[in-house]
C-alpha positions as a Python dict, from the first residue, in 0.01 Angstrom:
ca = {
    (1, 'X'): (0, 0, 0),
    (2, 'X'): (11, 65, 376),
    (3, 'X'): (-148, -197, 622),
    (4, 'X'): (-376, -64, 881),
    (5, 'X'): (-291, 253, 1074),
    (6, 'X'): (102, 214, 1032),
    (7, 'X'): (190, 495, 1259),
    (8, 'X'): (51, 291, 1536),
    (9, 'X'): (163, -70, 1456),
    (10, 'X'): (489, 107, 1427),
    (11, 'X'): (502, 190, 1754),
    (12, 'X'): (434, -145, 1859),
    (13, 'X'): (742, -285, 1659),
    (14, 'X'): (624, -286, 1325),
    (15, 'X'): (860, -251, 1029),
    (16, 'X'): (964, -424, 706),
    (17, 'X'): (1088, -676, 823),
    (18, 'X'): (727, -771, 916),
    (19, 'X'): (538, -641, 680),
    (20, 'X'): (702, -806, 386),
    (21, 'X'): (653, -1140, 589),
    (22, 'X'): (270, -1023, 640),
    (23, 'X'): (202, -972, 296),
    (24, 'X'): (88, -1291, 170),
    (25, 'X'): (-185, -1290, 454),
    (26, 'X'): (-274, -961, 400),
    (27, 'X'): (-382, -1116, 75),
    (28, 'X'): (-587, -1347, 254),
    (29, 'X'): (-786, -1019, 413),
    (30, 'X'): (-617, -1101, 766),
    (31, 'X'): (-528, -766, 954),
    (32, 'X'): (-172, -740, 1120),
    (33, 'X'): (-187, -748, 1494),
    (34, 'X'): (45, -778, 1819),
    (35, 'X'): (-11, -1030, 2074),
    (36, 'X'): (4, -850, 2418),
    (37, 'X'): (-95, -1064, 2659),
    (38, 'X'): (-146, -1476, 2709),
    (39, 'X'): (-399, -1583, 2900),
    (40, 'X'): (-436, -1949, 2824),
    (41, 'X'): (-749, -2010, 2630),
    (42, 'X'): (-784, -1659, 2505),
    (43, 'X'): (-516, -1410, 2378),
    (44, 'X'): (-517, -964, 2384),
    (45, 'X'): (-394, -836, 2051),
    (46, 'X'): (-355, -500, 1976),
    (47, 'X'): (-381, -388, 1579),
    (48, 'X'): (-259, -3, 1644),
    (49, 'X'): (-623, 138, 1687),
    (50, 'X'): (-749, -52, 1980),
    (51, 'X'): (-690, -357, 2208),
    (52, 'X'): (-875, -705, 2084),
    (53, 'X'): (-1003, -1033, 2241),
    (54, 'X'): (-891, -1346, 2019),
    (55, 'X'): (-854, -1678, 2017),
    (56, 'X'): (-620, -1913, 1834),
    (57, 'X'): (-808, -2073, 1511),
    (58, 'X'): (-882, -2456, 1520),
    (59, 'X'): (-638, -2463, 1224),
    (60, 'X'): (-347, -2324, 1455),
    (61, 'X'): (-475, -2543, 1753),
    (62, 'X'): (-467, -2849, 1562),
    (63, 'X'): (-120, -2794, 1406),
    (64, 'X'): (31, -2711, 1780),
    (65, 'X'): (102, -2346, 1668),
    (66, 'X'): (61, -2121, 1980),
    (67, 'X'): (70, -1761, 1961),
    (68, 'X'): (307, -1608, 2204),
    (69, 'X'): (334, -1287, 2360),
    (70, 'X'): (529, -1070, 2107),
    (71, 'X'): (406, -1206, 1826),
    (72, 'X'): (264, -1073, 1514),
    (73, 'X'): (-60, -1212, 1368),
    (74, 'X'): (-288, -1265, 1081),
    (75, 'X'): (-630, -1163, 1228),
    (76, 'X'): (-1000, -1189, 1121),
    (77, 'X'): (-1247, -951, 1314),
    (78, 'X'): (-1532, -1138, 1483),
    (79, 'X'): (-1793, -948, 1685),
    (80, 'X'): (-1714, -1036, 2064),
    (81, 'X'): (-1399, -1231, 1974),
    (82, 'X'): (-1154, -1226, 1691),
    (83, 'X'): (-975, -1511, 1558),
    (84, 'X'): (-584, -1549, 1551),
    (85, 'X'): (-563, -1728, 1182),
    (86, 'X'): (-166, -1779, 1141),
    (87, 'X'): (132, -1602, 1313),
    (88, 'X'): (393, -1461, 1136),
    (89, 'X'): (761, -1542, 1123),
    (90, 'X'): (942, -1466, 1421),
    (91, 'X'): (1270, -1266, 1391),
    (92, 'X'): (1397, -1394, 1722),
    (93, 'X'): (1215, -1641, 2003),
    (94, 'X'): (1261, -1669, 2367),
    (95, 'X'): (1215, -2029, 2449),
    (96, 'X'): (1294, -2255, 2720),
    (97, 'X'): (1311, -2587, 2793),
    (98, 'X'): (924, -2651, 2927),
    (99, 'X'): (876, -2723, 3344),
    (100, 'X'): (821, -3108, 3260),
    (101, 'X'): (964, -3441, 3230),
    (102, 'X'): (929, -3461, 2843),
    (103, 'X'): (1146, -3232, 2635),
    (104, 'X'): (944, -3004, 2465),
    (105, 'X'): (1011, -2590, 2397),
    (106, 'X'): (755, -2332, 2545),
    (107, 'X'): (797, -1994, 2373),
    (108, 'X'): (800, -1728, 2632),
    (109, 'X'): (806, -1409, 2440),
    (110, 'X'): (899, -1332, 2063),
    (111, 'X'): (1079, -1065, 1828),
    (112, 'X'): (1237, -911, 2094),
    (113, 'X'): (1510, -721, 2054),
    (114, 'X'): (1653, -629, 2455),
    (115, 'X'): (1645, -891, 2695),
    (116, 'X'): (1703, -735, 3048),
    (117, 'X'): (1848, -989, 3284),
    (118, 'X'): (1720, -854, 3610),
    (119, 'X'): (1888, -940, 3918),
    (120, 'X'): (1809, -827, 4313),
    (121, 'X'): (2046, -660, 4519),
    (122, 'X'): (1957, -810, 4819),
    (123, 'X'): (1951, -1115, 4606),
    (124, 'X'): (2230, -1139, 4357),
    (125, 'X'): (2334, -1477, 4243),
    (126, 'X'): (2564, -1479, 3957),
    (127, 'X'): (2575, -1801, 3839),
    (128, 'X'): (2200, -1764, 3783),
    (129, 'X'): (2220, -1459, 3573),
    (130, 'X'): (2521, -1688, 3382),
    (131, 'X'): (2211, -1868, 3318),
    (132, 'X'): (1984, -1645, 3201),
    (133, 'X'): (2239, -1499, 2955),
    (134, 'X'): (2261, -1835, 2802),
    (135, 'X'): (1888, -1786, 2782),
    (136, 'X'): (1916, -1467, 2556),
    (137, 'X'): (2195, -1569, 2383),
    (138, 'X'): (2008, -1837, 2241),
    (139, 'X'): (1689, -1614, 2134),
    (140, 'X'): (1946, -1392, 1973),
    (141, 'X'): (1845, -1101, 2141),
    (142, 'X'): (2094, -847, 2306),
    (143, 'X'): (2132, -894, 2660),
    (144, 'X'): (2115, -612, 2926),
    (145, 'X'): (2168, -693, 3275),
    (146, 'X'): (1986, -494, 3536),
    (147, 'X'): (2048, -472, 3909),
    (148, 'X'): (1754, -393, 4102),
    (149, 'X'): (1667, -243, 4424),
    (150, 'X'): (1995, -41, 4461),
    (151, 'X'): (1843, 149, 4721),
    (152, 'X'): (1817, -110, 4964),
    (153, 'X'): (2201, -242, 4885),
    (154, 'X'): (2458, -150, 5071),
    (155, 'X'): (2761, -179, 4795),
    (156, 'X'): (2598, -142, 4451),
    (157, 'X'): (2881, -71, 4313),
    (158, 'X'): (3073, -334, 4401),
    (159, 'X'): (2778, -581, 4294),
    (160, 'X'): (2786, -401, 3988),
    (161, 'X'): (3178, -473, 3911),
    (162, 'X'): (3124, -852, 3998),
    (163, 'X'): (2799, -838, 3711),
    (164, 'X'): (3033, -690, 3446),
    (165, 'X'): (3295, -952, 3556),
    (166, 'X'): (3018, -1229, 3451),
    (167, 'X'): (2823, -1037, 3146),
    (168, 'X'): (3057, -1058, 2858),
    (169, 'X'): (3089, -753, 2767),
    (170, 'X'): (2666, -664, 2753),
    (171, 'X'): (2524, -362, 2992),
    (172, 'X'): (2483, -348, 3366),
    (173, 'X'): (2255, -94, 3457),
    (174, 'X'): (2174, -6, 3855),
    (175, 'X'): (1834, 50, 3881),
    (176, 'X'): (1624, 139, 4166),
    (177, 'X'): (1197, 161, 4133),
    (178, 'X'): (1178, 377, 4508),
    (179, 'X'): (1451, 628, 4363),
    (180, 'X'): (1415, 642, 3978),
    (181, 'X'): (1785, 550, 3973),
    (182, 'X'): (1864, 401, 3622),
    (183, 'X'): (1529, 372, 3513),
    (184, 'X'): (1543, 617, 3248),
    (185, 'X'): (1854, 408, 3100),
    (186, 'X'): (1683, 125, 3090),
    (187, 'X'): (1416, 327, 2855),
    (188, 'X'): (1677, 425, 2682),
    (189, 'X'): (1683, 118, 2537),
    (190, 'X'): (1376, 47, 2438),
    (191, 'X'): (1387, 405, 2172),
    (192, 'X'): (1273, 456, 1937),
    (193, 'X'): (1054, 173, 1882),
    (194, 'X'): (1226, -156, 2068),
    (195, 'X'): (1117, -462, 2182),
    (196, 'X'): (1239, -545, 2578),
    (197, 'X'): (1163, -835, 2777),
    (198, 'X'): (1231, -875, 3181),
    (199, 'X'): (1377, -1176, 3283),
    (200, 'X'): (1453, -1302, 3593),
    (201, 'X'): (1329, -1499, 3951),
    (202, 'X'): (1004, -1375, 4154),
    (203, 'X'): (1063, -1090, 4354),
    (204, 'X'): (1293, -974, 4160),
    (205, 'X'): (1138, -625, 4084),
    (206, 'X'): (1085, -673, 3724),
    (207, 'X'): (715, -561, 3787),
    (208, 'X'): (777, -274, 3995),
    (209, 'X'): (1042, -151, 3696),
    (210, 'X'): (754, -160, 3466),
    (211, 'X'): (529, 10, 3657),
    (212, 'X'): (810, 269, 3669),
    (213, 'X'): (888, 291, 3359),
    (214, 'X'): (497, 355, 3242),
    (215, 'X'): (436, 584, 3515),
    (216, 'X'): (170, 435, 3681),
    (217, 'X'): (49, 108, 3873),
    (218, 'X'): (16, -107, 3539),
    (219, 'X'): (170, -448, 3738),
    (220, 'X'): (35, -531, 4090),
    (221, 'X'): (303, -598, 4327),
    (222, 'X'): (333, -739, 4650),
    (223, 'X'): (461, -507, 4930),
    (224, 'X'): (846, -556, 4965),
    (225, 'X'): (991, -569, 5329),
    (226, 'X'): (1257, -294, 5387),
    (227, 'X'): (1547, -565, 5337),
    (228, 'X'): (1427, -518, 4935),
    (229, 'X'): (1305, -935, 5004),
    (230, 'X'): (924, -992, 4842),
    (231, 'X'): (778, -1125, 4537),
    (232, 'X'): (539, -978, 4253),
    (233, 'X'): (209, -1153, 4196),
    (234, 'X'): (201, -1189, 3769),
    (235, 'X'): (52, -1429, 3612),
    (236, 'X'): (109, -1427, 3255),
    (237, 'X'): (350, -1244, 3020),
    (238, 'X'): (213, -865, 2909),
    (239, 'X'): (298, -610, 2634),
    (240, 'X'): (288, -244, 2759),
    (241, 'X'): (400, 28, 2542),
    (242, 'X'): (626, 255, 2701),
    (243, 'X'): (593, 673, 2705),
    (244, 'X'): (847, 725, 2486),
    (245, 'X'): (925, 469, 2204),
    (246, 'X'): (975, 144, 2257),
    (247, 'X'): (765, -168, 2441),
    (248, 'X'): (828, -393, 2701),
    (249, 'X'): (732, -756, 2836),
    (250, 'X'): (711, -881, 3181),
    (251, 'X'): (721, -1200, 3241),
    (252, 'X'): (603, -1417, 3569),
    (253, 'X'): (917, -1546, 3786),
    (254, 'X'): (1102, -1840, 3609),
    (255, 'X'): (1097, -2156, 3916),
    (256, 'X'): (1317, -2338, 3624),
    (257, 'X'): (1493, -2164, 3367),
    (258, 'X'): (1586, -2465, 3182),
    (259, 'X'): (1778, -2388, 2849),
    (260, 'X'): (1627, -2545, 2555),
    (261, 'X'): (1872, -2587, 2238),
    (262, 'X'): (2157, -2427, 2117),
    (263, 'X'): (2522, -2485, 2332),
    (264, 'X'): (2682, -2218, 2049),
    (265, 'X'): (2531, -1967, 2336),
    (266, 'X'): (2776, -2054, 2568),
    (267, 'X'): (3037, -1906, 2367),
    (268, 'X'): (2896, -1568, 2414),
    (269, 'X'): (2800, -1597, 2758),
    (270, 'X'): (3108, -1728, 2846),
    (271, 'X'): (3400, -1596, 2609),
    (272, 'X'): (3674, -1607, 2860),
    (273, 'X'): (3651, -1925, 2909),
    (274, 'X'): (3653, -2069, 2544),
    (275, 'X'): (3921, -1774, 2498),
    (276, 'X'): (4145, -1995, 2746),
    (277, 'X'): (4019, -2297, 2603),
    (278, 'X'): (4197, -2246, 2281),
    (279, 'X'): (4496, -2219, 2479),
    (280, 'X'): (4555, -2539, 2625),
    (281, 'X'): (4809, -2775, 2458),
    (282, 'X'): (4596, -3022, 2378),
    (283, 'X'): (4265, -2982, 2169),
    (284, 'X'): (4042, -3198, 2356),
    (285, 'X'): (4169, -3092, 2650),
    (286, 'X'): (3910, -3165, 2970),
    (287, 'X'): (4055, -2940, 3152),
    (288, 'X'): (4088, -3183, 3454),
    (289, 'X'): (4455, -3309, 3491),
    (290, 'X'): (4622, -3264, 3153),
    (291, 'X'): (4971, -3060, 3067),
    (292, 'X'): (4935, -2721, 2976),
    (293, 'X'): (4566, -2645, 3031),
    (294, 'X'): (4503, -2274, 3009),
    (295, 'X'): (4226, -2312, 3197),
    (296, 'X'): (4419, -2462, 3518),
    (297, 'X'): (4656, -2246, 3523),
    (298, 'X'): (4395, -1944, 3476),
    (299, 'X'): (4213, -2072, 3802),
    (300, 'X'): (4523, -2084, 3999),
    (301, 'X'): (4622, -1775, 3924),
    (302, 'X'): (4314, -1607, 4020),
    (303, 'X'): (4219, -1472, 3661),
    (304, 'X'): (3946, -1718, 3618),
    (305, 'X'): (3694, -1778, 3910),
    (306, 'X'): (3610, -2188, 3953),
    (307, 'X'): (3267, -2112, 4020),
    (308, 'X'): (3260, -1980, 3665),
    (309, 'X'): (3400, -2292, 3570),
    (310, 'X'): (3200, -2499, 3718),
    (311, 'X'): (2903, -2289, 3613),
    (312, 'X'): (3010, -2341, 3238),
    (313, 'X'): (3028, -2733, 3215),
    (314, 'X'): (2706, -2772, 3388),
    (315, 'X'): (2547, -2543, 3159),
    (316, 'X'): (2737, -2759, 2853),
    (317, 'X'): (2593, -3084, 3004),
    (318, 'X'): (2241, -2948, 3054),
    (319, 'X'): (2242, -2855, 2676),
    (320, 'X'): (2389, -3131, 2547),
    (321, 'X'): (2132, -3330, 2741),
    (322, 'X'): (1844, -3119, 2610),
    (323, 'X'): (1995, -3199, 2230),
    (324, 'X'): (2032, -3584, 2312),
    (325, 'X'): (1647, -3614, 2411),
    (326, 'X'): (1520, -3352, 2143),
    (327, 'X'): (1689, -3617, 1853),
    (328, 'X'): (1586, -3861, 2034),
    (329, 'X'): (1227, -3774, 2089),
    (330, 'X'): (1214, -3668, 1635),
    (331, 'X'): (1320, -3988, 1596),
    (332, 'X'): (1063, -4185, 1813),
    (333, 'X'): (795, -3903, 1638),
    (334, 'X'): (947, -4025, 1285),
    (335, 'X'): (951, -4418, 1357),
    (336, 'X'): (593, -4346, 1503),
    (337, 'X'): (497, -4207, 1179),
    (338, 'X'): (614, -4460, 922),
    (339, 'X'): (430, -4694, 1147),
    (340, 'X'): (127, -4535, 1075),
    (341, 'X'): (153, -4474, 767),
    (342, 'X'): (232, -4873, 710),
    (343, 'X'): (-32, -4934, 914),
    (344, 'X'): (-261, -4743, 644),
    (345, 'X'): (-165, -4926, 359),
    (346, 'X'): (-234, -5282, 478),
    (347, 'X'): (-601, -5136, 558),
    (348, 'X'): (-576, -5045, 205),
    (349, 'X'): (-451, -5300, 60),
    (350, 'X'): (-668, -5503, 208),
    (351, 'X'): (-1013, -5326, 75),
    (352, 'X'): (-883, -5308, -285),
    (353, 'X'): (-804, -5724, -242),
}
């Protein structure tokens, strides 16, 4: 038995992967729908006919369950406002660690399958797209790095050569919003029915490569100095379905792109370097003064760039870090709970005395 118009929810993603995950609340008489935009206290959802108000129920409030943009929901019609009752399982999560002193995950975007890692020419920074790469890594979507603003660069080519020499083997497209350069290769990814998210710093051009790749003004942007400098002005993340197959997220300038768990990501972002690791005489090698260290020798040979180096172990620390406080902080949350719960029964106890 098919759920709602599946034509449509197909072409936001839908398949049966989902659908075998949704049954159980289809049971319920929830109706599958796609979170496509996050704004706080109320949510858009789209259920393949037409684009919805909700909110999150009291149930998923009270349990700490927010939606996020990409996700897949159980949904009760309400006149006005529907009502987000459970989300379905994610296939793959964005997350980072949240802007904040405490060490908690915020979702950014979910079940997507193409992460573009967008860089500016007239801005490139390659340890930060080392970075972001970790980022996507760790969602386990595929990563796809895109150079923006090619127009206003002088040698996109040779930015594009020192992007491949940090992207582990994943895509670097050249892109350019003014030109239509590469734009149609990026929605080449998205086909037939893909899920794409745009990463990267404000002003990057992530908005004006959506607005390209719909055809029309969808994403206000700021106006961008001839020297390809500027920044967009969005606000929240946003679902747009893409002529063509395929949808895409854009996502508000990262100030902190703080990893949250998982240091296996480092192995894909940075293969060449645990390729040389397993080289070194010594297994625990630090790779400071030790005989035989690959890695040494690598860097003073010029086939291994320090900065990359250097751009690996702080990444390593950072995670390790982030693991360290997230035990720590379940087992503060378990202590706290035993307490309670010992609390309880002396109240107990003491009434049935």
């Amino acid at each position: 038995m098919p759920l709602q118009d599946e034509p449509q929810l197909k072409s936001l993603g839908w398949d049966t992967w989902f659908e075998s995950r949704f049954w159980p609340l289809h049971e319920q008489g929830l109706v599958p729908a796609r979170v496509s935009a996050d704004y706080g206290a109320e949510y858009e959802v789209r259920d393949g006919l037409e684009t919805i108000r909700a909110v999150a129920s009291s149930r998923l409030r009270e349990n700490g369950t927010q939606p996020a943009v990409g996700d897949w929901v159980g949904l009760r019609y309400r006149a006005g406002t529907s009502v987000v009752e459970s989300v379905v399982e994610r296939r793959t999560t964005f997350s980072r660690k949240q802007a904040s002193v405490q060490t908690v995950e915020q979702v950014l975007a979910s079940n997507v399958d193409v992460a573009f890692v967008v860089a500016s020419a007239p801005d490139l920074n390659v340890r930060r797209i080392e970075r972001y790469l970790t980022m996507v890594w760790q969602s386990s979507a595929s990563p796809v790095v895109v150079l923006t603003k090619a127009d206003v660069a002088a040698s996109a080519d040779e930015m594009r050569i020192e992007l491949e020499a940090v992207s582990a083997g994943s895509p670097v497209l050249v892109t350019s919003s003014v030109t239509g350069e590469g734009v149609d290769e990026v929605g080449a990814q998205l086909r037939p029915a893909r899920t794409g998210v745009l990463l990267g710093p404000s002003g990057a051009g992530k908005s004006s490569l959506v607005n390209r790749l719909l055809g029309h003004e969808a994403m206000r942007t700021r106006v961008v100095h001839r020297s390809g400098e500027g920044r967009h002005v969005t606000s929240h993340r946003q679902l747009f379905e893409v002529p063509g197959g395929g949808v895409i997220i854009d996502t508000p300038g990262l100030r902190e792109a703080q990893l949250w768990a998982g240091e296996d990501a480092l192995a894909s972002t940075f293969d060449d370097v645990e390729e040389l690791a397993r080289r070194c005489r010594f297994p625990d090698c630090r790779h400071d003064t030790e005989p035989g260290c690959a890695i040494k020798e690598a860097i003073v040979e010029g086939a291994l760039d320090e900065g990359r180096l250097n751009s690996y172990h702080k990444l390593q620390r950072e995670l390790r870090a982030v693991a360290a406080k997230s035990d720590a902080r379940l087992r503060a949350d378990e202590r706290r709970k035993w307490k309670q719960i010992a609390v309880a029964n002396k109240v107990r106890d003491r009434y049935f005395r």
